[in-house]
C-alpha positions in Angstrom: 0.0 0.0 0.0 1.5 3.3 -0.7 1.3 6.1 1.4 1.1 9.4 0.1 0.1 12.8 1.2 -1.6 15.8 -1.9 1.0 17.8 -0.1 4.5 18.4 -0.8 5.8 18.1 2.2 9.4 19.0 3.7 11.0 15.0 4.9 11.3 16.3 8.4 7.6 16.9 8.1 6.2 13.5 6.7 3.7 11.8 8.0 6.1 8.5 7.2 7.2 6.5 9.4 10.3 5.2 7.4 12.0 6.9 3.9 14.4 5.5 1.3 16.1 8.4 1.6 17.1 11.8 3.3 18.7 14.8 1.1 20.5 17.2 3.4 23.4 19.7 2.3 26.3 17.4 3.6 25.1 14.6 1.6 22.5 11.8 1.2 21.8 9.6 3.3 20.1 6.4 1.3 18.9 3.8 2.4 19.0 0.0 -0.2 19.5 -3.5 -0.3 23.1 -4.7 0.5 24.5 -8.0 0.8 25.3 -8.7 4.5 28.4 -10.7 3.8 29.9 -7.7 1.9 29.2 -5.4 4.4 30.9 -7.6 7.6 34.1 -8.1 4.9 35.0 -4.3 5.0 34.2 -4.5 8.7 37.2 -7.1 9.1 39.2 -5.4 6.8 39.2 -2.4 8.3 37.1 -2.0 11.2 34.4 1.3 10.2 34.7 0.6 7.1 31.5 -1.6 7.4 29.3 1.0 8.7 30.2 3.9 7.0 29.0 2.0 3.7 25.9 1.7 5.7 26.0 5.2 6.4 26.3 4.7 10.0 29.0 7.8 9.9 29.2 8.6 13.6 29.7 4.6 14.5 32.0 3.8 11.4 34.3 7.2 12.5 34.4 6.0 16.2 35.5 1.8 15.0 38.0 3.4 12.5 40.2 5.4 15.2 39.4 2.6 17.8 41.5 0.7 15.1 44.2 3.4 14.2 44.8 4.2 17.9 44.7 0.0 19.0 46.8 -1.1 16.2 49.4 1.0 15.8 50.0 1.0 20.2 49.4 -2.8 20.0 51.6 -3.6 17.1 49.3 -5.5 15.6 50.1 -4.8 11.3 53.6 -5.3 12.5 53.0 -8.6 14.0 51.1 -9.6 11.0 54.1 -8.7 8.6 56.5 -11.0 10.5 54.0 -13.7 10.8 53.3 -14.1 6.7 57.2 -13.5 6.5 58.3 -16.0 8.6 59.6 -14.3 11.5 57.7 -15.9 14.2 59.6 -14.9 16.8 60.2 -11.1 16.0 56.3 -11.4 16.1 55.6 -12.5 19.4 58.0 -10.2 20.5 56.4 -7.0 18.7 53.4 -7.7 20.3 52.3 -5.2 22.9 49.7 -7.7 25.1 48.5 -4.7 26.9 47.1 -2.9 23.9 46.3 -6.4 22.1 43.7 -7.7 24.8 42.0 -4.3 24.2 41.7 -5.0 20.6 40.1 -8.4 20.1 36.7 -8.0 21.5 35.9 -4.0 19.2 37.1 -6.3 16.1 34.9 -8.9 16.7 32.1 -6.8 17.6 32.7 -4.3 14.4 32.4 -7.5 11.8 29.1 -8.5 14.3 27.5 -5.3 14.1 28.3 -4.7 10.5 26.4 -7.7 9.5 23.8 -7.3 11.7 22.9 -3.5 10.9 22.6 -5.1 7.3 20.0 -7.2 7.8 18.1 -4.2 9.8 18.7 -1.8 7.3 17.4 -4.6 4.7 14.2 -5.0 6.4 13.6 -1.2 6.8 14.7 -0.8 3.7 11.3 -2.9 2.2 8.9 -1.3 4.7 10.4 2.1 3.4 9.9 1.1 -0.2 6.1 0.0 0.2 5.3 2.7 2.1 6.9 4.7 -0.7 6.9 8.2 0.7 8.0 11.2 -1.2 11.5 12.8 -0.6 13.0 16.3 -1.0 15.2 16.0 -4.1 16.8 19.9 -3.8 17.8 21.4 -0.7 20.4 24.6 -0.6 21.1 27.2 1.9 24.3 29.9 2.3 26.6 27.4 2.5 25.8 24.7 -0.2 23.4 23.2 -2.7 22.4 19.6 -2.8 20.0 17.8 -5.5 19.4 14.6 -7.1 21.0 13.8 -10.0 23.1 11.0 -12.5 26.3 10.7 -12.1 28.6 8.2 -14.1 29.5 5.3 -11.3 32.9 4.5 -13.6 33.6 8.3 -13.1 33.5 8.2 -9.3 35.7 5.3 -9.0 38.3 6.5 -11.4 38.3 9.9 -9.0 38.9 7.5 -6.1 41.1 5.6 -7.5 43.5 9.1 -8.0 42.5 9.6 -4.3 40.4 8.3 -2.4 37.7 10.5 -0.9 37.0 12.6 -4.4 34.9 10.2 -5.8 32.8 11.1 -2.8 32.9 14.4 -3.2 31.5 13.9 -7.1 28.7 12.5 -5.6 28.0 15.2 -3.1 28.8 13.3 -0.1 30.5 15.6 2.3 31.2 13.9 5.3 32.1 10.5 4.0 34.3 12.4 1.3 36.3 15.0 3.4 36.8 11.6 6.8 38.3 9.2 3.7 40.3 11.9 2.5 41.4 13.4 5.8 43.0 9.4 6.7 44.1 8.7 3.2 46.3 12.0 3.6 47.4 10.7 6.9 47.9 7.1 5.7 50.3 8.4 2.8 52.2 10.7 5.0 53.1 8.6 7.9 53.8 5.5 5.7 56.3 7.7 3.5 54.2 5.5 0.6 54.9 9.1 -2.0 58.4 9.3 -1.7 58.1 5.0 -1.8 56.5 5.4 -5.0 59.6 8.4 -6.6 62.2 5.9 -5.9 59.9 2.6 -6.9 60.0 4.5 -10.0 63.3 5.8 -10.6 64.2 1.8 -10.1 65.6 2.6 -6.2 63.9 -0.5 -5.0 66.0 -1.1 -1.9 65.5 2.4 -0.9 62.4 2.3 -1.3 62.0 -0.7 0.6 63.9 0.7 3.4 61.8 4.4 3.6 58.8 2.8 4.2 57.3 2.7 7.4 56.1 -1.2 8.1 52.9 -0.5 10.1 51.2 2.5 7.9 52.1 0.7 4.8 49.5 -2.0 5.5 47.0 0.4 5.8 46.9 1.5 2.3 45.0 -1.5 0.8 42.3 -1.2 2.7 41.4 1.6 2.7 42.4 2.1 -1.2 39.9 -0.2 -2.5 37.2 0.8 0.1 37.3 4.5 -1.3 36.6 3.2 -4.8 33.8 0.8 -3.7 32.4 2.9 -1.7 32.0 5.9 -4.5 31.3 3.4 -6.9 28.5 1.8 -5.3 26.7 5.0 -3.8 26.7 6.4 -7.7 24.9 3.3 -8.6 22.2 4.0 -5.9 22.2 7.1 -6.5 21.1 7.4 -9.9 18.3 4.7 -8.7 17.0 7.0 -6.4 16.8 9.7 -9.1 14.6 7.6 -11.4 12.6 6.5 -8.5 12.1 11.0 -7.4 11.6 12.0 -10.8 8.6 8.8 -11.7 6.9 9.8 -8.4 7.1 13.1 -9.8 5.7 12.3 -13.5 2.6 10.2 -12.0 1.5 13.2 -9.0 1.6 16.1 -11.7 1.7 14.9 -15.2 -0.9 12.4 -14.9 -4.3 14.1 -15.4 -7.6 12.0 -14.8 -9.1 14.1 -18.2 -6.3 13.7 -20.0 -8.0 12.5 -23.8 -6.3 9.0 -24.8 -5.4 9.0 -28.6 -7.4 6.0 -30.3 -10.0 5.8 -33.1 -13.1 7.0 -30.8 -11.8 10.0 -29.9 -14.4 12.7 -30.7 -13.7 15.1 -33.9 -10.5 17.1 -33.2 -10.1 19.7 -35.5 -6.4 20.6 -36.1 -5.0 18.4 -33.0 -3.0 15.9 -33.2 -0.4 14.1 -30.4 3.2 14.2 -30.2 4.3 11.1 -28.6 8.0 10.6 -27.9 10.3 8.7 -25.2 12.9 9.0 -22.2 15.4 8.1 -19.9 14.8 9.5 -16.6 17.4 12.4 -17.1 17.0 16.2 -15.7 16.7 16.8 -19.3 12.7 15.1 -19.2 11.5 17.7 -16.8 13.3 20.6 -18.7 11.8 19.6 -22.0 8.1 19.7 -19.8 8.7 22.8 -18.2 10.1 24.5 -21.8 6.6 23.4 -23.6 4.4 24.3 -20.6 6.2 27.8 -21.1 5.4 27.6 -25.1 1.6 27.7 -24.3 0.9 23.8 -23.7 -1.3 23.7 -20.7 -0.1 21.1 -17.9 -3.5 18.8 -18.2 -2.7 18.3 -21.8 0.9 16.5 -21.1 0.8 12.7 -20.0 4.1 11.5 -18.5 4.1 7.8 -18.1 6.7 6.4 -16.1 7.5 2.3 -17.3 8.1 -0.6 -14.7 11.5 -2.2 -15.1 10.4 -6.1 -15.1 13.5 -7.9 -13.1 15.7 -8.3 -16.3 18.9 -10.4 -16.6 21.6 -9.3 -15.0 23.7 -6.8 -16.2 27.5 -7.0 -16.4 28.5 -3.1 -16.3 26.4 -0.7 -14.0 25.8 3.1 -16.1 24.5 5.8 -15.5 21.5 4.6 -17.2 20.9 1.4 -16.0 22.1 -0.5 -12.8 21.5 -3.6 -10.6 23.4 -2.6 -7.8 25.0 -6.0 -6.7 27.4 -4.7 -7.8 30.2 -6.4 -10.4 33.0 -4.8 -8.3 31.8 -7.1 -5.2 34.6 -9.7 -6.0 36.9 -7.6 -7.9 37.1 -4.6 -5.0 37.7 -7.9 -1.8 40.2 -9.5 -4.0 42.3 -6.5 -4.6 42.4 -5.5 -1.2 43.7 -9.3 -0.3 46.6 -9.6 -2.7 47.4 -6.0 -2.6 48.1 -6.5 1.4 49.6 -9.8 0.7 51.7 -8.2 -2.1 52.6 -5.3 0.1 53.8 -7.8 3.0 56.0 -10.2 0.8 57.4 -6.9 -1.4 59.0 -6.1 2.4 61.3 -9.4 1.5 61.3 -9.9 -2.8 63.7 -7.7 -4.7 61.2 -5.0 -6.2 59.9 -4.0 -2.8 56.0 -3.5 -1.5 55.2 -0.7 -4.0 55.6 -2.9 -6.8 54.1 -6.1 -5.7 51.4 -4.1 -3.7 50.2 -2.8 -7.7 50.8 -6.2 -8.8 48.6 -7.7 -6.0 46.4 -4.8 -6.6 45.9 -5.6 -10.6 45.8 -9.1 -9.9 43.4 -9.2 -7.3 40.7 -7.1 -8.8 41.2 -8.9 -12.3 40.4 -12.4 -10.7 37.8 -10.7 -8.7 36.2 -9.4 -12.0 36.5 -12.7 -13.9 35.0 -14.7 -11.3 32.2 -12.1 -10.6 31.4 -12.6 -14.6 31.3 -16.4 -14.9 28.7 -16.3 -11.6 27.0 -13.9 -13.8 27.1 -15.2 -17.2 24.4 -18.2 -16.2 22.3 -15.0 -15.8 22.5 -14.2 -19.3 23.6 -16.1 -21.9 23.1 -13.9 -24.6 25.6 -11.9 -23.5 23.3 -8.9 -25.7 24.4 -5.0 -26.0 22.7 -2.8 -23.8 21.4 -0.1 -25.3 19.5 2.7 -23.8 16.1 1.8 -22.7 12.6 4.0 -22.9 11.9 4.6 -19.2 9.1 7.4 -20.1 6.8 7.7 -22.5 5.8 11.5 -23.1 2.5 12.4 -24.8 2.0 16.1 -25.5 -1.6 16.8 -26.5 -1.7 20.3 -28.7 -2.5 22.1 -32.0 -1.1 21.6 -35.4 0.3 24.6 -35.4 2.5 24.2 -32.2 3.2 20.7 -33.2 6.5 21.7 -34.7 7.5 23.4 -31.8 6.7 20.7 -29.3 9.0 18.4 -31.3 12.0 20.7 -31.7 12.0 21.3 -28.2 11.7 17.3 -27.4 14.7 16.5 -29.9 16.8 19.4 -28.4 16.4 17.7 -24.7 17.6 14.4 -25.9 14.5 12.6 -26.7 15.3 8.7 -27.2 12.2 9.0 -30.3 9.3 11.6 -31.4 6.2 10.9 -33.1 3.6 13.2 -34.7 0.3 11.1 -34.3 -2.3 12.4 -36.2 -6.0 11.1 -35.9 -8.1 13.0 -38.0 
């Protein structure tokens, strides 16, 4: 049953009791279906990481310098170095057992909470979406401007992948963007990972080797690939969100009960005729409305008709047009961070040092991460078919012969997928 009010209301002032989603200048704050597993992985990777996908900022921030302040007192990536190195002993002795004991139990309980907050979210996450109240999709004041809109997912996670945290800031989210970039600054500094990276270069592998500092260095992986996921992943849901706004929006204002359907019984017309043409849910839709409301079309003669998606095949590669959210980076995200610590650790003791093998971990991981994802995927479609862009609204413009000329430029010049002049007379 949905639940909607003939007012536009402000979200603090719904008569909801959940929403998919809250718009506020620092960012968005969404909620959608994750998988629970994924969720607890980040959580042991990096404990925060987990609930800060969630959106769980104030949580996430407080697990992340738990682990910061715990590990680097206790020891504990040092430890974990010698260990995979084979210097048992040099391990034991590293160990600080008065931080240590501190650590286990917040670890244990990060991963715990991560996956259970999942779950929760999950659930209220379906209630939300039956209950299917509107949202606020623009919000600005004398500081900033927030508002729904696509964004290219492969854009945000090439940004991140430069640095981590500006793929966040792409997609308007403040808080998340300026924590991942404050600790990715930190992470680089203290681990002397740029200079590293000059010498890796300039073929000074020893040196390299030797400027490093052991504990920060195993923090880059991490929280690397997290950065990318994390942007990645919030585009995709994103630009879900928009469609979702902007068809709520078509159906409350564009769909009028006198609205006269084209068809051979319609009564004699005269000089009308109907321009029918289709969309993608783009900003670009509600400018070419607004631009022939403003050319004399009255709103009661424009019929927006939003499609259902039926649940479709999976999709390989997430757009800015079409998603599924899974996402195909699951895989290829968790095995890059795995090889590129493990590649990191061992470069400490092979000849071209961690920089290099940490890449080569890095590539590695997240190409056997993608290959994998896509053979789970392929038994979801076997026709392995191009993608092209899909009608997602189908416009009908009811007007005069004489403006019907007009009402078709403007459609073409807002990117309409097709136009069609349907005459019935």
């Amino acid at each position: 049953m949905n639940i909607n009010t003939s007012k536009n209301k402000q979200s603090t002032g719904s008569s909801s009791r959940r929403q998919i989603a809250y718009l506020g200048i620092l960012g968005t704050s969404q909620l959608h279906l994750r998988n629970p597993c994924v969720i607890a992985w980040w959580s042991a990777a990096f404990p925060g990481l987990g609930h800060i996908l969630l959106a769980k900022y104030l949580r996430g921030f407080v697990l992340f310098i738990w682990e910061v302040v715990i590990n680097l007192n206790a020891h504990i990536n040092l430890a974990i170095l010698y260990t995979f190195t084979g210097r048992y002993q040099l391990a034991k002795e590293v160990l600080d057992t008065r931080w240590l004991l501190l650590y286990n139990a917040v670890y244990i309980f990060a991963i715990w909470d991560s996956y259970r907050t999942t779950v929760d979210v999950n659930n209220n996450y379906v209630l939300a979406a039956r209950e299917d109240a509107e949202i606020q999709s623009f919000r600005i004041n004398s500081l900033e401007i927030n508002y729904l809109d696509k964004r290219q997912p492969w854009v945000a996670a090439f940004w991140s992948l430069l640095m981590p945290g500006v793929g966040q800031l792409y997609l308007h989210r403040l808080v998340n963007a300026l924590f991942t970039l404050g600790w990715w600054i930190a992470i680089l500094y203290y681990s002397k990972a740029l200079p590293a990276i000059h010498l890796t270069f300039l073929g000074e592998f020893e040196q390299a080797k030797n400027i490093l500092d052991e504990h920060w260095t195993l923090n880059i992986s991490s929280v690397y690939l997290f950065g990318m996921y994390d942007a990645y992943v919030n585009t995709v849901e994103n630009n879900k969100l928009f469609d979702w706004e902007q068809a709520k929006f078509l159906k409350k204002h564009y769909q009028y009960d006198g609205f006269c359907i084209p068809g051979n019984t319609n009564p004699a017309r005269g000089d009308k005729v109907y321009i029918v043409s289709t969309f993608e849910h783009t900003i670009y839709l509600e400018k070419a409305i607004t631009a022939i409301q403003m050319n004399g079309i009255t709103k009661e003669a424009i019929l927006a008709v939003p499609m259902d998606k039926r649940n479709e095949k999976r999709k390989f590669f997430d757009t800015i047009h079409q998603s599924d959210g899974l996402s195909l980076i699951d895989l290829a995200t968790i095995f890059g961070t795995i090889l590129m610590l493990f590649g990191t650790i061992y470069g400490f003791v092979l000849k071209l040092g961690p920089i290099f093998w940490g890449l080569v971990g890095l590539v590695a991981g997240f190409a056997i991460g993608l290959i994998i994802k896509l053979l789970l995927l392929r038994k979801y479609n076997d026709n392995r078919q191009n993608y092209k862009k899909a009608t997602e609204v189908v416009l009908i413009i009811d007007c005069s012969e004489d403006k019907s000329e007009m009402v078709k430029d403007t459609l073409w010049n807002h990117h309409a997928l097709g136009v069609s002049k349907l005459d019935l007379n």
